[in-house]
C-alpha positions in Angstrom: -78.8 34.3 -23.8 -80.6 30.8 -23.7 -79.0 27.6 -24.1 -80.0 24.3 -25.4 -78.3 22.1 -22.7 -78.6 18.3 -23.1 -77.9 16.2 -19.8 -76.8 12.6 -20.1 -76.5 10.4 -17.1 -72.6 9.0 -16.8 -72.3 5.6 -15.9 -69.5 6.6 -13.4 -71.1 4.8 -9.9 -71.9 1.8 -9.0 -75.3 0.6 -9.4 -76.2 -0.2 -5.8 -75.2 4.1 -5.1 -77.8 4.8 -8.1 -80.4 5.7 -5.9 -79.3 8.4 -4.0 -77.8 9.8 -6.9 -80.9 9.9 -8.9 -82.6 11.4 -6.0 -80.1 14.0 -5.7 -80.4 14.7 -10.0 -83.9 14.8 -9.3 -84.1 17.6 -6.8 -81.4 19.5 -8.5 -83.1 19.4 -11.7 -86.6 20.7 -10.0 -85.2 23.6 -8.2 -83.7 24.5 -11.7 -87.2 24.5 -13.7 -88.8 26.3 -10.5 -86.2 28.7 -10.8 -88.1 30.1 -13.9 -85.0 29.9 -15.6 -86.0 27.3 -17.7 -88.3 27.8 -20.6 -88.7 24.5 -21.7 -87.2 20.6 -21.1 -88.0 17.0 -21.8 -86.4 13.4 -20.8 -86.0 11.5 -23.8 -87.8 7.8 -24.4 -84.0 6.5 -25.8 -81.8 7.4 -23.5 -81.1 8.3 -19.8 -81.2 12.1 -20.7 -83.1 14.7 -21.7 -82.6 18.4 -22.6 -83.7 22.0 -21.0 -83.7 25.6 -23.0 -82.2 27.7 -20.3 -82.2 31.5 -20.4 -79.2 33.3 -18.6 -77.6 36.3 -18.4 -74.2 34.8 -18.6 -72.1 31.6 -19.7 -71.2 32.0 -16.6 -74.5 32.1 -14.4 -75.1 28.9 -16.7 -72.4 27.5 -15.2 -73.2 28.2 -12.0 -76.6 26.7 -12.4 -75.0 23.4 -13.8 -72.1 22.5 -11.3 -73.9 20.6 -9.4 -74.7 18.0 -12.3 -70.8 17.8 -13.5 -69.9 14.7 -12.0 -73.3 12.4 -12.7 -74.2 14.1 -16.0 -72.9 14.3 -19.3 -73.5 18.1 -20.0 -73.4 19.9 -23.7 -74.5 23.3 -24.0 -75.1 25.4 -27.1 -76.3 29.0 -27.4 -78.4 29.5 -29.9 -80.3 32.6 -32.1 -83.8 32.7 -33.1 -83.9 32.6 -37.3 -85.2 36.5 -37.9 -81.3 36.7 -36.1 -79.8 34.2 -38.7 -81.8 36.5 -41.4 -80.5 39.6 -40.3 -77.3 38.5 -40.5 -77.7 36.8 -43.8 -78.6 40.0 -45.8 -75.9 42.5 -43.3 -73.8 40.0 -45.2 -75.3 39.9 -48.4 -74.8 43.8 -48.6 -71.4 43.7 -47.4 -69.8 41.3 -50.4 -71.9 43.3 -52.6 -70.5 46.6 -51.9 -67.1 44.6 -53.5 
């Protein structure tokens, strides 16, 4: 399954404890690209965020790959298809109502 997962930082600590925290997103988030789980990710220019297409077995191994970013991150994950999927299903569909 793969997952477009968007990250936004929470504005839940103080400023002077922003720091470590950052360090700590940091490192998290590198060990999570080296873990060749993610296919491809980007910080946006807006905002203090950015996204990652993650490819999992499970919603659950997703999850377990996330936790540590729960409390300083905003988190919002999707599961998407490619569109030859969406296609497929379009014209299963189409036959369907038109056996009716």
């Amino acid at each position: 399954m793969r997952f477009h997962v968007e990250i936004i930082a929470r504005e839940n600590f103080e400023p002077m404890n922003a720091v470590p925290i950052q360090k700590m997103v940091f490192e998290q988030l590198n060990m999570l690209v080296e873990s060749g789980k993610v296919k491809q990710y980007g910080i946006y220019a807006d905002e203090r965020g950015g996204f990652m297409i993650i490819e999992v077995d499970t919603p659950e191994e997703l999850e377990e790959m996330l936790g540590p970013f729960f409390e300083p991150l905003k988190i919002t994950a999707h599961p998407f298809v490619f569109l030859p999927t969406v296609k497929a299903f379009f014209d299963k569909y189409e036959q369907m109502m038109m056996k009716k």
